[in-house]
C-alpha positions in Angstrom: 35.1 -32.2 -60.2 32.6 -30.6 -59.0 30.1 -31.1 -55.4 27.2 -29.9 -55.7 25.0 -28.8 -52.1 21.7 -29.1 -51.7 19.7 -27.6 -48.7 16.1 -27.3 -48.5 14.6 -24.5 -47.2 12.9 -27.0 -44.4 16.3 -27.9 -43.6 17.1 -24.2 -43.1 14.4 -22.9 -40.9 15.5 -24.4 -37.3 19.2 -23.4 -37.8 17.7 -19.9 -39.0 15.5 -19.5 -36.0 18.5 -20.5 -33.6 20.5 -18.0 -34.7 18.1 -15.3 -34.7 17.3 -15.4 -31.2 20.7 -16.1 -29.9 21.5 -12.9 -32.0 18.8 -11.1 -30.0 20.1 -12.3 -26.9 23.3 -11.0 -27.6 21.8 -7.5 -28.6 20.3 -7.6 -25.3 22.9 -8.2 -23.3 24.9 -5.3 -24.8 22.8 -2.3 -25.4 19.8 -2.7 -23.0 20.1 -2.0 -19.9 17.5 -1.7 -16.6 15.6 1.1 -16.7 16.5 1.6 -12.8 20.3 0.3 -13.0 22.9 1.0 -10.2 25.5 3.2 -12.4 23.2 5.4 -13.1 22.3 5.6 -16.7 19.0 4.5 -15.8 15.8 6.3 -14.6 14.0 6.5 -11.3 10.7 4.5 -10.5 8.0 4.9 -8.0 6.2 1.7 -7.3 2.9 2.1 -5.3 1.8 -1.1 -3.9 -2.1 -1.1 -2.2 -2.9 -3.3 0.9 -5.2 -1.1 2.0 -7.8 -3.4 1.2 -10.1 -1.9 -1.4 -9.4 0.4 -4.9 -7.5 3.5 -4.3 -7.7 6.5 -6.3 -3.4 8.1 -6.6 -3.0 11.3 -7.2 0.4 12.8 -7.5 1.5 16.6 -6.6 -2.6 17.1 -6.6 -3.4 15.5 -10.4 -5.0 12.2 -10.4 -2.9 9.7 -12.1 -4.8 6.0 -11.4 -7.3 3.7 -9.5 -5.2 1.0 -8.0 -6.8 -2.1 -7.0 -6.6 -4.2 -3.6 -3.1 -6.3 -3.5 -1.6 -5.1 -6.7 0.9 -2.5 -7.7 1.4 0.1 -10.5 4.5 1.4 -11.1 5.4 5.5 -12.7 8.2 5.1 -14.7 10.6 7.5 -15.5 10.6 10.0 -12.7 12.4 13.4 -12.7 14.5 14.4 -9.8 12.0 16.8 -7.4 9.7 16.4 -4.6 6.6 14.9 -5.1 3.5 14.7 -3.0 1.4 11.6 -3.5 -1.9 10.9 -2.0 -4.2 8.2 -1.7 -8.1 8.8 -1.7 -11.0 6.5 -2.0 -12.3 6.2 -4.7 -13.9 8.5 -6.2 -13.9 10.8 -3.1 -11.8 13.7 -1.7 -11.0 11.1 1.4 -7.3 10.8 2.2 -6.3 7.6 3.1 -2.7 8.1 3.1 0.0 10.9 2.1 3.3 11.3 1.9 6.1 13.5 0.9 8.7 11.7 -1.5 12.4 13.0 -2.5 13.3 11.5 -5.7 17.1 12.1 -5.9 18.6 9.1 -7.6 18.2 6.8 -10.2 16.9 4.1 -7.9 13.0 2.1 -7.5 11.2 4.1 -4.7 8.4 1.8 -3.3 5.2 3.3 -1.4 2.6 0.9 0.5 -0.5 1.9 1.5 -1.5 -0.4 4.4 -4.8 -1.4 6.2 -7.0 1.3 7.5 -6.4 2.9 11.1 -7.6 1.1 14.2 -8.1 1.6 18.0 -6.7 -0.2 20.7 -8.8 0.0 24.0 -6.9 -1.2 27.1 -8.9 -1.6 30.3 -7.5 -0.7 33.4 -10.5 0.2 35.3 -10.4 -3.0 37.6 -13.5 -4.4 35.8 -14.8 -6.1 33.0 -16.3 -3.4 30.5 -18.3 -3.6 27.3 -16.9 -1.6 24.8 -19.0 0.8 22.2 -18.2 2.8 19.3 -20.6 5.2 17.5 -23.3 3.2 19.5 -22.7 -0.5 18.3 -21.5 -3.0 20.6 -17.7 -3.8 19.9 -16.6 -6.1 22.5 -16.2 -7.1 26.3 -12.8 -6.4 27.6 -11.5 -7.8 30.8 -9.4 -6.0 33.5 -5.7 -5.0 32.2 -6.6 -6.6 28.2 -6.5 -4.6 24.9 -8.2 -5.5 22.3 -8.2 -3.9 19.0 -11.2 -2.3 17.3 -10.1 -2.7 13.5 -10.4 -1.0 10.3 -11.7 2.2 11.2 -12.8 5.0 9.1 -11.8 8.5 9.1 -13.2 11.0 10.9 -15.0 11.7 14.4 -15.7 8.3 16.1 -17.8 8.4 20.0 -15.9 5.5 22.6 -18.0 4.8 25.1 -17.3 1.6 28.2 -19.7 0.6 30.6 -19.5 -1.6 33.1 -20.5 -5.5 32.5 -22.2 -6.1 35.6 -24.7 -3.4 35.5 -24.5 -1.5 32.2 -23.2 2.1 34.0 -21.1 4.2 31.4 -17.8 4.6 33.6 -15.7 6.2 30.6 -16.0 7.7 26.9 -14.1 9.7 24.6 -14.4 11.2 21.0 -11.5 9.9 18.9 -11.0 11.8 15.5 -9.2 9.5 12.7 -7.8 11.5 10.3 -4.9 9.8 9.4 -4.0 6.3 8.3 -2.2 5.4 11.4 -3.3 3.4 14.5 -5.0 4.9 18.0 -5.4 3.9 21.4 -7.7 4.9 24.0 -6.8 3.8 28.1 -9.8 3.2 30.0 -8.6 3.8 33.6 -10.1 4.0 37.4 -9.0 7.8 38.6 
């Protein structure tokens, strides 16, 4: 006696489909692994991440590599062991807005940010209100012993100038140069 089995192809195609991506789940599991794994087998990454708050231009050991964009990040895969200097300029310009120096010596993610531009805090302690200047515009008033930040600055020479509230006389001023993305501070005082 014979028994005959019949299957349609229909019939054939989920079980077929199944088994095909639990066999590519399997593969995965045993012969791919991160490209940044703890043991060492994999391969170091730098991830540049850009809150600065405008497109960047990267450059890497002086060649340019990418504009990044506001709030979004690029990563360089595959990094040889070495020193590497990376630099971010505006765009399209020879304008630094952050460096730095990186040792790549495992096989591990590196991560760079590039944060919000410099600023400059101006504390009063000249006994007065003051209104505060820079490079001739009007910033703020700032009362006796409070700061207040002057935010987002760009880089290069900026003129401070703080004159008294109740009849305009300059009492202070200073020339603050920004050349790097880190914050300033500038203490008016009475001597």
């Amino acid at each position: 006696m014979a028994i005959r089995l019949r299957i349609e192809f229909k019939e054939l195609t989920p079980i077929i489909m199944i088994l095909a991506l639990i066999g590519a789940f399997i593969y995965s599991l045993t012969c791919c692994k991160s490209p940044t794994s703890p043991d060492g087998l994999g391969e170091a990454d730098i991830t540049i991440h850009n809150e600065y708050g405008q497109p960047l231009d990267i450059y890497v050991n002086g060649n340019f590599r990418f504009t990044i964009q506001n709030n979004t990040e690029i990563e360089i895969d595959d990094v040889p062991f070495g020193n590497y200097t990376l630099e971010a300029k505006e765009v399209n310009t020879d304008i630094i807005v952050k460096s730095e120096t990186l040792k790549v010596e495992e096989k591990i993610d590196y991560l760079w940010i590039i944060d919000d531009p410099p600023d400059i805090n101006v504390i009063n302690q000249f006994g007065r209100t003051l209104k505060i200047y820079m490079d001739g515009a009007y910033q703020f008033d700032l009362a006796h012993e409070e700061n207040r930040w002057i935010i987002d600055v760009t880089y290069g020479e900026h003129f401070l100038k703080a004159v008294r509230a109740s009849d305009s006389k300059q009492v202070a001023s200073v020339t603050i140069y920004v050349g790097e993305n880190t914050d300033y501070s500038w203490t008016v005082g009475y001597y």
